[in-house]
NUNU-296169 format. One record per residue: x, y, z of N, C-alpha, C, CB in turn; residue in three letters; residue number from 0. Coordinates in pm, whole numbers, plus 50000, padded with zeros to 5 digits. Each point is the difference from the previous one (the first is absolute). Glycine has a CB too. Example, Ala and Ser with C-alpha at 12.3 -4.5 7.8 and 13.67 -1.06 7.14 Angstrom:
REM residues 2
ATOM    n_px    n_py    n_pz   ca_px   ca_py   ca_pz    c_px    c_py    c_pz   cb_px   cb_py   cb_pz   rest    nr
ATOM   51319   49431   50780   49911   50119   50000   50090   50120   50000   49811   49883   50125    ALA     0
ATOM   50154   50222   49803   50082   50119   50006   49923   50109   50073   50118   49937   49785    SER     1
END
This chain:
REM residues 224
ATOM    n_px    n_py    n_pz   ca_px   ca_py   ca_pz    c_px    c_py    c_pz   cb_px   cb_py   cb_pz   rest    nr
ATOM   46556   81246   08018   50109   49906   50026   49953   49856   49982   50102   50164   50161    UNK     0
ATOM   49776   49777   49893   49977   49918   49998   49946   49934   49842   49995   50077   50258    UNK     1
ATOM   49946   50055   49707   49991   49932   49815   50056   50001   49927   49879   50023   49985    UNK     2
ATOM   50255   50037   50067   50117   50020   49912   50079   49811   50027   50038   50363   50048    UNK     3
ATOM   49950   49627   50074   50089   49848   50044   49885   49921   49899   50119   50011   50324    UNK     4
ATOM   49731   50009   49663   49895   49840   49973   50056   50045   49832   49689   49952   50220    UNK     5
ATOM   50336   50127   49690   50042   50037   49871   50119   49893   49946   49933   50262   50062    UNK     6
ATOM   50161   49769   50039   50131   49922   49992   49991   49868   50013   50101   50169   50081    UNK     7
ATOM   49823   49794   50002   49970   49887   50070   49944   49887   49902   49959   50150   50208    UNK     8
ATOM   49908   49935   49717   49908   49910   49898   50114   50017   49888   49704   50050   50065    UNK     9
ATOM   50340   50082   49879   50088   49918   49887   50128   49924   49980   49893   50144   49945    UNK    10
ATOM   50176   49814   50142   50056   49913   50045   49951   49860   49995   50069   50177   50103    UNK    11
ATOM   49813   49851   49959   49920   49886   49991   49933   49915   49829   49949   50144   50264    UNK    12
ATOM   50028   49967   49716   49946   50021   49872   50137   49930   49873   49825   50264   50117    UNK    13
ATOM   50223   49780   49913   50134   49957   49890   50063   49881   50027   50062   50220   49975    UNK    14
ATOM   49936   49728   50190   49993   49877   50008   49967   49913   49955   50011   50067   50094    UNK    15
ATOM   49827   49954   49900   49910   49922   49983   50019   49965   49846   49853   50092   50201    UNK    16
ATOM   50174   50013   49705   50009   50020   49882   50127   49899   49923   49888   50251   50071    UNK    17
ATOM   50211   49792   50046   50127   49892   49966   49980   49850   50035   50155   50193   50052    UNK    18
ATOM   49764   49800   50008   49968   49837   50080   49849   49934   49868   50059   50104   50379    UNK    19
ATOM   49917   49976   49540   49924   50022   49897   50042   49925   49889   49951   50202   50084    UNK    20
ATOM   50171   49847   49877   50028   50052   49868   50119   49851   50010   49944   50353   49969    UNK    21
ATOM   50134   49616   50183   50064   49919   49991   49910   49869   49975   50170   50142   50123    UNK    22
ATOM   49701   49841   49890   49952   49848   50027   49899   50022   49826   49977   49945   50380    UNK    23
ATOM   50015   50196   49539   49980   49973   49888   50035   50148   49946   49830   49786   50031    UNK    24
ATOM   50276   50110   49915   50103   50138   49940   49921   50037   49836   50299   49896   50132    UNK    25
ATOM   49613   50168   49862   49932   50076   49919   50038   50168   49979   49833   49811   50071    UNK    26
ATOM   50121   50229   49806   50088   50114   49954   49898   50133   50071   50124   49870   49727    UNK    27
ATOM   49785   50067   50244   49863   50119   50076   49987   49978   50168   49817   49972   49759    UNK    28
ATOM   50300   49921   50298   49980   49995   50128   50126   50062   50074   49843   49800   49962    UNK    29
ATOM   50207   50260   49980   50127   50044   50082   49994   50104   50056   50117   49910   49883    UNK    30
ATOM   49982   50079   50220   49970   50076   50147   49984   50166   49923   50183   49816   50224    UNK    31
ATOM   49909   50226   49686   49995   50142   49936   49864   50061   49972   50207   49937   49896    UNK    32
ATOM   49704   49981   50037   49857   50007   50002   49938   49975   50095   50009   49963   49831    UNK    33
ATOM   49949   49896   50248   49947   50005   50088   49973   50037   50119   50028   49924   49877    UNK    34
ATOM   50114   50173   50130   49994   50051   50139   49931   50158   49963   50242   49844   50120    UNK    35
ATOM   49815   50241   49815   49922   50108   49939   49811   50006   49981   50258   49993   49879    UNK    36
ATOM   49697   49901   50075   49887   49981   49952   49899   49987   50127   50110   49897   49780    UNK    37
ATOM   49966   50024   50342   49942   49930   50077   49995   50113   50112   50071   49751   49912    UNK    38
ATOM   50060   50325   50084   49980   50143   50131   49918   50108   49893   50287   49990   50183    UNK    39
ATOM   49700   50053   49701   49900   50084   49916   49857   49990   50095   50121   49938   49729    UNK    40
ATOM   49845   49911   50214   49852   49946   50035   49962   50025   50166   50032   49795   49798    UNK    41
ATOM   50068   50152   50280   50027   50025   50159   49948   50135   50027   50216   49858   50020    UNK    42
ATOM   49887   50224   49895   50011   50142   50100   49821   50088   49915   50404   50044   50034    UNK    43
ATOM   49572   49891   49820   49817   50072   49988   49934   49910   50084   49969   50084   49740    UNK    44
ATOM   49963   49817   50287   49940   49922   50101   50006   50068   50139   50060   49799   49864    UNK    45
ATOM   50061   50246   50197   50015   50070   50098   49986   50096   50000   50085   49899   50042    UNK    46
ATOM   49937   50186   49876   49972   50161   49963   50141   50081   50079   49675   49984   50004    UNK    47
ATOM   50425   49948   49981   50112   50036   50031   50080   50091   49861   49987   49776   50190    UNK    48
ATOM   50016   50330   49905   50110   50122   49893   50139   49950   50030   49858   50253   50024    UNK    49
ATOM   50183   49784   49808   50105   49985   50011   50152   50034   50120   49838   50003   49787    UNK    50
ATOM   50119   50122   50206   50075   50062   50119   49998   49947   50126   49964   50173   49896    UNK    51
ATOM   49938   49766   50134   49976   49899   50118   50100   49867   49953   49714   50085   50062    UNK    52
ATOM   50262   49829   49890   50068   49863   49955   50144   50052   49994   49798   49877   49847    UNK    53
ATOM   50283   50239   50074   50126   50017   49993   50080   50018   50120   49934   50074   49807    UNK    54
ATOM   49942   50030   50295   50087   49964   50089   50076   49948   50120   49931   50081   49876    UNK    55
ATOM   50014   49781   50068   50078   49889   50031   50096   49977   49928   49846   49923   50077    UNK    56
ATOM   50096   50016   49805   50039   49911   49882   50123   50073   49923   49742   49905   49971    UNK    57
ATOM   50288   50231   50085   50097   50047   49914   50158   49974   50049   49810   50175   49934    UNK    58
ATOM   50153   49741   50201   50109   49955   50044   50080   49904   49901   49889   50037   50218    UNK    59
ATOM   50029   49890   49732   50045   49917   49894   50022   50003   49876   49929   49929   50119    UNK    60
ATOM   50052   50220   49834   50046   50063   49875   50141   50078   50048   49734   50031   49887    UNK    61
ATOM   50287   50006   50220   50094   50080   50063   50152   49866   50006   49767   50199   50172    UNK    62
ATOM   50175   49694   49751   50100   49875   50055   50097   49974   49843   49787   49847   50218    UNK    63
ATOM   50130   50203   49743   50052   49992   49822   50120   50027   49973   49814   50070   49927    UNK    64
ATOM   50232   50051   50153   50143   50057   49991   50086   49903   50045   49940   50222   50036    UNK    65
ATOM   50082   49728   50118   50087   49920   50043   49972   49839   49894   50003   50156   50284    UNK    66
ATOM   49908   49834   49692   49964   49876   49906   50132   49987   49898   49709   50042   50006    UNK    67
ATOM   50263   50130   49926   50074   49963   49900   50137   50006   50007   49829   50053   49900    UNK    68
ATOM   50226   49998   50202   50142   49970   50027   50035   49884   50088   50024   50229   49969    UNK    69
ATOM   49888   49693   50047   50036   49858   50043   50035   49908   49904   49864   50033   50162    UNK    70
ATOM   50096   50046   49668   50017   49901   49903   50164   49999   49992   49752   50037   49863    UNK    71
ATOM   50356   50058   50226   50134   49990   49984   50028   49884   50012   50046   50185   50062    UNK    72
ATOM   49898   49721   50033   50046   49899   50058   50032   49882   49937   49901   50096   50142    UNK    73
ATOM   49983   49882   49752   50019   49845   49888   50121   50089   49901   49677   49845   49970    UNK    74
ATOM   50295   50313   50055   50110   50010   49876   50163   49991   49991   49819   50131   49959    UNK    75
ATOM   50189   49909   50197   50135   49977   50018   50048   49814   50025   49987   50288   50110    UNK    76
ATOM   49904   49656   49881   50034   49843   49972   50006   49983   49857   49881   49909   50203    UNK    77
ATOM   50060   50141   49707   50033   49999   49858   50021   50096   49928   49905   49855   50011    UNK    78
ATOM   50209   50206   50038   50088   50131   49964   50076   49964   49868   50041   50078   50260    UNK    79
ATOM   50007   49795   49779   50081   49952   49892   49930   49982   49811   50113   49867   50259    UNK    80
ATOM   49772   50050   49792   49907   50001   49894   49993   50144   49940   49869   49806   50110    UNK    81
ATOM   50085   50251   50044   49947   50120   49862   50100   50111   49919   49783   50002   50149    UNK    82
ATOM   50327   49937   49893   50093   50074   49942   50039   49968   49862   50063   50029   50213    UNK    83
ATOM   49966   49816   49815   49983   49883   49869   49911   50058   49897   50014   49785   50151    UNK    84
ATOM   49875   50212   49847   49880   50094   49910   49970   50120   50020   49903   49840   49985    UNK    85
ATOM   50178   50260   50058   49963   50176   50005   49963   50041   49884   50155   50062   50153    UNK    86
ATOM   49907   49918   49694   49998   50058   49902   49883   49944   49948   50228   50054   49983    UNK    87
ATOM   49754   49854   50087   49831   49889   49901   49873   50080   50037   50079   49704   50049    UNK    88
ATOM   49957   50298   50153   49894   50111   50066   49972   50152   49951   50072   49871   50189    UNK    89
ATOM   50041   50169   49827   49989   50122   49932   49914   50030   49889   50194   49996   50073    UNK    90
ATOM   49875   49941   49828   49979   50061   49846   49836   49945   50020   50283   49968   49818    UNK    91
ATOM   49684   49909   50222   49783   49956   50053   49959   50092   50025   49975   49813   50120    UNK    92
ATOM   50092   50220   50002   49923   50099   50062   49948   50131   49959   50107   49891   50129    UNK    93
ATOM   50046   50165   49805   49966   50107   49883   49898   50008   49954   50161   49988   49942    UNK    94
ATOM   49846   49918   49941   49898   49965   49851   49856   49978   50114   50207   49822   49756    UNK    95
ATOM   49764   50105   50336   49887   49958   50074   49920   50193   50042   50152   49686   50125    UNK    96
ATOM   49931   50320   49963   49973   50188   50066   49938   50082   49839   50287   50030   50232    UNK    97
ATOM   49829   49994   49658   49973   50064   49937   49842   49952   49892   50285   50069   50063    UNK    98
ATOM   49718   49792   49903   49837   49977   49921   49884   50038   50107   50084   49774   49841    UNK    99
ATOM   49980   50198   50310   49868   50021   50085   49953   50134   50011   50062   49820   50130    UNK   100
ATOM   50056   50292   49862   49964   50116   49997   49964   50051   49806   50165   50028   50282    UNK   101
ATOM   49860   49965   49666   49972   49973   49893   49861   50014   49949   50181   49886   50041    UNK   102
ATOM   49787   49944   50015   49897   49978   49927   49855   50058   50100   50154   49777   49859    UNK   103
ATOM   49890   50225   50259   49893   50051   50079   49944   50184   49936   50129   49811   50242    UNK   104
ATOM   50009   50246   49721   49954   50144   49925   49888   49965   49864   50275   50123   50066    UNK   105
ATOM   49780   49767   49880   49924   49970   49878   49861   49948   49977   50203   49975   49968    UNK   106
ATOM   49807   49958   50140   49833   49934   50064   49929   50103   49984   50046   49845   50188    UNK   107
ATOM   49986   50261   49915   49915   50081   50117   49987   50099   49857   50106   49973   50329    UNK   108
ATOM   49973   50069   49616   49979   50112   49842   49900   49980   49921   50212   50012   49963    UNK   109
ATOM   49800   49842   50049   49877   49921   49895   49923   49947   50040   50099   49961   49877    UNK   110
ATOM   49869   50078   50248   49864   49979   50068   49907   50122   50023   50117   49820   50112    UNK   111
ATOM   50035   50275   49879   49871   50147   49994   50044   50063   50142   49735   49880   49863    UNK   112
ATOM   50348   50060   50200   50004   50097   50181   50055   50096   49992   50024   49849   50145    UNK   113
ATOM   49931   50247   49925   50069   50108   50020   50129   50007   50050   49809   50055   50014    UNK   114
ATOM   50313   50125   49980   50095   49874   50051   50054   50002   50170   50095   50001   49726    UNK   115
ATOM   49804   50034   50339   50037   49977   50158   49983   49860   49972   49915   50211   50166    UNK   116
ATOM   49970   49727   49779   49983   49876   50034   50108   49866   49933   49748   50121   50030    UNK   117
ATOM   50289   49939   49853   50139   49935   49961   50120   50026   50025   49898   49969   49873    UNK   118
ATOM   50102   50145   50202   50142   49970   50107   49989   49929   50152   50081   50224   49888    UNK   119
ATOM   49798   49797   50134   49973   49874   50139   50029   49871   49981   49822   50107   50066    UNK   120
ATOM   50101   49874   49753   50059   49809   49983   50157   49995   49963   49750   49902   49874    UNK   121
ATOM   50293   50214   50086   50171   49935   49934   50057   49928   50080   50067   50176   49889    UNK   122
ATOM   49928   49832   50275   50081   49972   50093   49943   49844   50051   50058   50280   50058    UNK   123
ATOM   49883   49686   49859   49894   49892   50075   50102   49857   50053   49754   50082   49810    UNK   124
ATOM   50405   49897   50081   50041   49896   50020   50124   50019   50117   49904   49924   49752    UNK   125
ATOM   50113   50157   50328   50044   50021   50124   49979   49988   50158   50029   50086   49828    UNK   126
ATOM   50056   49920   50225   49893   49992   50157   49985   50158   50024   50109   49751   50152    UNK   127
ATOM   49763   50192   49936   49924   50105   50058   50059   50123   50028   49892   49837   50080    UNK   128
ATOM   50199   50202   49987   50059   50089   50048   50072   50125   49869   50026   49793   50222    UNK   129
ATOM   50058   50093   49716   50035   50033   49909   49901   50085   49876   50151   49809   50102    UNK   130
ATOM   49780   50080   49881   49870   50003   49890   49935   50197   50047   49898   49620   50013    UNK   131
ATOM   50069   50376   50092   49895   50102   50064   50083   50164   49937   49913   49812   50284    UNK   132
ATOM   50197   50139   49813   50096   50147   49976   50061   50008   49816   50116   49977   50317    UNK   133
ATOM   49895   49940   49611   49993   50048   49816   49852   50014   50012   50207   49847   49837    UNK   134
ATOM   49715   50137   50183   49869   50033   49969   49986   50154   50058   49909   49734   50008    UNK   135
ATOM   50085   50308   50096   50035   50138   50036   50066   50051   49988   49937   49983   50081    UNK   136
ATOM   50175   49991   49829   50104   50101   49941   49995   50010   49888   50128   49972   50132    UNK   137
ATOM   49749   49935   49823   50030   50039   49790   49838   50034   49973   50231   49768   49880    UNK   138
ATOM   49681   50248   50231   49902   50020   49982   49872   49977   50022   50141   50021   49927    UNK   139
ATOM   49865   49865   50146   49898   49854   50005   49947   50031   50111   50119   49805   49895    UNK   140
ATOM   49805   50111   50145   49941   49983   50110   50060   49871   50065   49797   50129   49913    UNK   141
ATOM   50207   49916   50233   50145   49853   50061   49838   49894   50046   50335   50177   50191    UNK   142
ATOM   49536   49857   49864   49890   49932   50050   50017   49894   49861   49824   50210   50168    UNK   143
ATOM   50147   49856   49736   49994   49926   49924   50078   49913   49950   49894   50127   49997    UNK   144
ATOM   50232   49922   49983   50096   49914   49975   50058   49871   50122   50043   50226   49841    UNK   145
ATOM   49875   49831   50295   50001   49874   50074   49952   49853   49981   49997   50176   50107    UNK   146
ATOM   49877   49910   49825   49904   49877   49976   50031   49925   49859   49806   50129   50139    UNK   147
ATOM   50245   49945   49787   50091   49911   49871   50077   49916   50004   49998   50141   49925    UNK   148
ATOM   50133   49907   50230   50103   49927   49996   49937   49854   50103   50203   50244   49953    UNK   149
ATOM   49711   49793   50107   49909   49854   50069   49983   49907   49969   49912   50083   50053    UNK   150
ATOM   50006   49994   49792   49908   49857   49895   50119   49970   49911   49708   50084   49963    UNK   151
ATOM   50401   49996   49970   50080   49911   49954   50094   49910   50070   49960   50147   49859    UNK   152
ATOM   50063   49859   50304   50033   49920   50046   49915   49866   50029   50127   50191   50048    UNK   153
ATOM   49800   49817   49933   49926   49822   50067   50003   50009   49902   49856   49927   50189    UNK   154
ATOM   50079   50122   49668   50023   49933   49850   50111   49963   49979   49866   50114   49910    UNK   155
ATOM   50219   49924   50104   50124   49956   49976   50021   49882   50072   50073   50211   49954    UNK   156
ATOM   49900   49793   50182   50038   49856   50047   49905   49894   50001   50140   50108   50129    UNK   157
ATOM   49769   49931   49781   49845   49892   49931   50074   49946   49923   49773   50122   49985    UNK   158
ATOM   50273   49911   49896   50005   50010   49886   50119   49952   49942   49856   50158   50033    UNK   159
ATOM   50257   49866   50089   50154   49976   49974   50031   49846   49991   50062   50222   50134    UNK   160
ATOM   49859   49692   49973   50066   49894   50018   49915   49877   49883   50084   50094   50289    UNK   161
ATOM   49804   49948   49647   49970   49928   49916   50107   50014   49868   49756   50013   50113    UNK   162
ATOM   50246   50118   49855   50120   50050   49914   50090   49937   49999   49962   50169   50023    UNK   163
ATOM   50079   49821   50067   50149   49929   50068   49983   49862   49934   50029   50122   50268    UNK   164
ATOM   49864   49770   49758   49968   49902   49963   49983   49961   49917   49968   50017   50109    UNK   165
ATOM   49948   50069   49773   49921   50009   49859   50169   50011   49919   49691   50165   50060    UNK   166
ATOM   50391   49882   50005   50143   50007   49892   50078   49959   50059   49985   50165   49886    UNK   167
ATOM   50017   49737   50215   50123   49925   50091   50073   50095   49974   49996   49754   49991    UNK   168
ATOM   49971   50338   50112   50129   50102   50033   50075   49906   50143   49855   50296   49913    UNK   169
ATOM   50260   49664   50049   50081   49882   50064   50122   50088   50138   49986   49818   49698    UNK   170
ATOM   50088   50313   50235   50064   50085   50011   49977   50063   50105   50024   49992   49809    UNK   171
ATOM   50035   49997   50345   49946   50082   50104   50023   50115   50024   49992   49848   50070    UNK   172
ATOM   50083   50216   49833   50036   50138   50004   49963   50053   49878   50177   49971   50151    UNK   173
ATOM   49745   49973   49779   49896   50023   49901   49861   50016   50093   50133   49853   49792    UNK   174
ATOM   49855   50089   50274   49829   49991   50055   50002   50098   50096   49937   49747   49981    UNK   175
ATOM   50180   50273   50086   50056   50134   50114   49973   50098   49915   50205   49914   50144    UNK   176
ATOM   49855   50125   49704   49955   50136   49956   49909   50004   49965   50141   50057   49957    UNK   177
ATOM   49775   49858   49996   49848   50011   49948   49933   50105   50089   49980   49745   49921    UNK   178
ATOM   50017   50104   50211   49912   50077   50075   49988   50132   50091   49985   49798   49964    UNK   179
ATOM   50165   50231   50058   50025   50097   50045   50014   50130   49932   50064   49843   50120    UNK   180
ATOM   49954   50164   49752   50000   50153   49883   49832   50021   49996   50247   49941   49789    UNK   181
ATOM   49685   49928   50220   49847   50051   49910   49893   49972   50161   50044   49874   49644    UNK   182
ATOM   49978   50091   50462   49894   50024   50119   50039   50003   50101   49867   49919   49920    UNK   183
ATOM   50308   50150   50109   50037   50039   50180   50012   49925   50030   49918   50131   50076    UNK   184
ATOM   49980   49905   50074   50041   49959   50125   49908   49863   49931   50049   50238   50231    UNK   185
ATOM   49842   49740   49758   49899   49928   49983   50060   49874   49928   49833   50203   50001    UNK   186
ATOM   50231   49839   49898   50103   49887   49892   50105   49976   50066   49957   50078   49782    UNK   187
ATOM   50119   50004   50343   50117   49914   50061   49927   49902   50113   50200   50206   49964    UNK   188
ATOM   49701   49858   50063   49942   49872   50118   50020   49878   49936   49805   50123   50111    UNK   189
ATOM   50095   49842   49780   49965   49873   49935   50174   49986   49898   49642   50038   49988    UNK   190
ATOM   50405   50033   50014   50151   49938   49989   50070   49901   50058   50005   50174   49966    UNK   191
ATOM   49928   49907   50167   50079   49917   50108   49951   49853   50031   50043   50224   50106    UNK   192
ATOM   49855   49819   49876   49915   49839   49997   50060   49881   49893   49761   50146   50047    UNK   193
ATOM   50324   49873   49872   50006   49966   49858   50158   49945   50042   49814   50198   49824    UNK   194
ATOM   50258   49879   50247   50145   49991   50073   50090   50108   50038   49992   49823   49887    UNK   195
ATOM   50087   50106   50224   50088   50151   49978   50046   50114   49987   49975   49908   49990    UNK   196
ATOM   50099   50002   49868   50050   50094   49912   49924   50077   49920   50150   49873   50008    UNK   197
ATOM   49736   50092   49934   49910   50025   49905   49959   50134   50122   49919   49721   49823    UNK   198
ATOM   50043   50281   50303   49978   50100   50075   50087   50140   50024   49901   49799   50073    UNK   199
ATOM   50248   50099   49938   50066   50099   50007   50033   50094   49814   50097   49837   50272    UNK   200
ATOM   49868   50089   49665   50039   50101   49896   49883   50058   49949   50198   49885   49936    UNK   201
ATOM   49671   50085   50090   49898   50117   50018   50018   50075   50077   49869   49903   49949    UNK   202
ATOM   50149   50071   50195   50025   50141   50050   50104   50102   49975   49905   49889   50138    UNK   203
ATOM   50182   50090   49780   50134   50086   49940   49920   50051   49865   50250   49836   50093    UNK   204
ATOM   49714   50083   49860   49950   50080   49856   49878   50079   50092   50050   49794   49744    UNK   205
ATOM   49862   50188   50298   49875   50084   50068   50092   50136   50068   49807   49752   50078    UNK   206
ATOM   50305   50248   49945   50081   50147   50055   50019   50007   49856   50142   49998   50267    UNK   207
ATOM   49929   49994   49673   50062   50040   49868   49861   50043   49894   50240   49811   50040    UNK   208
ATOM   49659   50147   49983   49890   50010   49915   49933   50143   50034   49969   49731   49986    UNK   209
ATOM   50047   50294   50199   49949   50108   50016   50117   50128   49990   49809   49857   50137    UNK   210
ATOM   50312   50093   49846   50070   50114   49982   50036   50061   49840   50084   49910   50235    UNK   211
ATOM   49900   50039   49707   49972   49952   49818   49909   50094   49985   50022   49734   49960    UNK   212
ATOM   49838   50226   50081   49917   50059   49973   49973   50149   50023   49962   49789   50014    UNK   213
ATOM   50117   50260   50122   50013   50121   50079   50037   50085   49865   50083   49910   50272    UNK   214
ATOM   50047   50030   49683   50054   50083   49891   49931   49977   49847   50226   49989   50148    UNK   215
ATOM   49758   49903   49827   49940   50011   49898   49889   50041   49948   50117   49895   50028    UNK   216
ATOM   49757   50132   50084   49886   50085   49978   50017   50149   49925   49927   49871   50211    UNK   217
ATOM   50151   50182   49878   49996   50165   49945   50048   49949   49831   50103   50191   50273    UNK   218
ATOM   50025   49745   49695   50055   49967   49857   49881   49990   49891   50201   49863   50113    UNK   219
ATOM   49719   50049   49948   49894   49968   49916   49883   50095   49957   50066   49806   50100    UNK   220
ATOM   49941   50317   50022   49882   50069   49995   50051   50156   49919   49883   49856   50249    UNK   221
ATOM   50267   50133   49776   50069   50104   49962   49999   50075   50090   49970   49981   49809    UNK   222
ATOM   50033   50013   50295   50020   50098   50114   50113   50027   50003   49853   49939   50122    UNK   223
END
C-alpha cells in the first residue's frame, strides 16, 4: 500500500517537474511526454523497482484516460457548430489520414522483412491505445506491442507536429485539429490544445473518427 501511494506520488511529481521544465524552456527533447517516461525508467532501475510494484500505484493514472477522454465532450459541445461547418473536410482527412497510416505501416513492416504477427501489431499504431490493442488482437498482432507503437507515435507526433505546423504556416485551426489528431491521439490532442481550442476540439473528434476508421479499415486492407 504504501509503495503503491510513494509510485503515484513521485510520478505526479515527476511530470510536474517535467511541465515546470519544458514551460521555462520549451525544447522538443524536453517535453513532459519524454521526460517524464525517461526520468521514472532511470528511477524505477536505480531502485530496482519491478514493474508490478510501480503500477500499482501508478495505474491509477492510466485508469484516468477513459473519463479524460470523454471530458473532451465539453470544448465540443462549445464548438458543435464549427464542427459541423467542416464535417465533410474532417471526414474525408480523416479517411485519407487512417487509410495511408494503415497502409503504409503494412508496407514498411513487408519491406523490412517482419513477420506478420509483428506487422499486424504496427498497423494499428495511429490509434488510441485501447482501440489500437484490440485490432491488434483480432487481426493477429500482438496488443504489448502494439502498445508500445501507439506511445512512440504519439509523442512523435506531438514532437514533430507543431514544427510542421510552422515550417508550412498551417494558419487553419481545424486544419492543425486534424493533423494532430488522425496521426498521434491522445498525445497530438494534448498539444492541440495547447495551440487552442478549437484546434483541440477537432483533434479530439478526428482522434475518435481515426480510431473508428481504422477499426474497419484494417481487416479491408488485410483482406480479412
Amino acid at each position: 500500500m504504501i509503495i503503491s501511494m510513494i509510485s503515484l506520488i513521485i510520478t505526479i511529481a515527476v511530470y510536474l517537474l517535467a511541465k515546470k521544465l519544458y514551460r521555462h524552456k520549451p525544447m522538443l527533447l524536453l517535453s513532459p511526454l519524454i521526460v517524464t517516461p525517461v526520468l521514472l525508467i532511470i528511477l524505477l532501475a536505480v531502485t530496482k523497482t519491478s514493474y508490478a510494484h510501480y503500477n500499482a500505484g501508478a495505474h491509477w493514472l492510466s485508469d484516468m484516460l477513459g473519463p479524460a477522454t470523454i471530458a473532451f465532450a465539453i470544448p465540443l459541445s462549445r464548438h458543435y457548430d464549427l464542427i459541423k461547418q467542416h464535417a465533410a473536410q474532417i471526414i474525408i482527412s480523416v479517411l485519407t489520414g487512417s487509410a495511408a497510416a494503415v497502409a503504409s505501416s503494412l508496407w514498411l513492416a513487408e519491406g523490412f522483412g517482419l513477420d506478420k504477427s509483428m506487422t499486424y501489431s504496427l498497423i494499428p499504431h495511429s490509434t488510441t491505445t485501447p482501440i489500437a490493442m484490440n485490432v491488434a488482437e483480432t487481426i493477429g498482432g500482438i496488443p504489448t506491442i502494439t502498445a508500445v507503437a501507439v506511445m512512440i507515435t504519439g509523442i512523435f507526433g506531438s514532437i514533430v507536429g507543431p514544427p510542421i505546423i510552422r515550417l508550412f504556416r498551417i494558419r487553419n485551426e481545424v486544419a492543425r485539429g486534424v493533423m494532430l489528431g488522425t496521426s498521434a491521439h491522445g498525445a497530438g490532442t494534448s498539444k492541440a490544445f495547447e495551440l487552442g481550442s478549437i484546434s483541440g476540439t477537432v483533434s479530439s473528434v478526428s482522434m475518435i473518427l481515426t480510431a473508428i476508421l481504422t477499426l474497419f479499415l484494417t481487416p479491408l486492407v488485410l483482406g480479412q
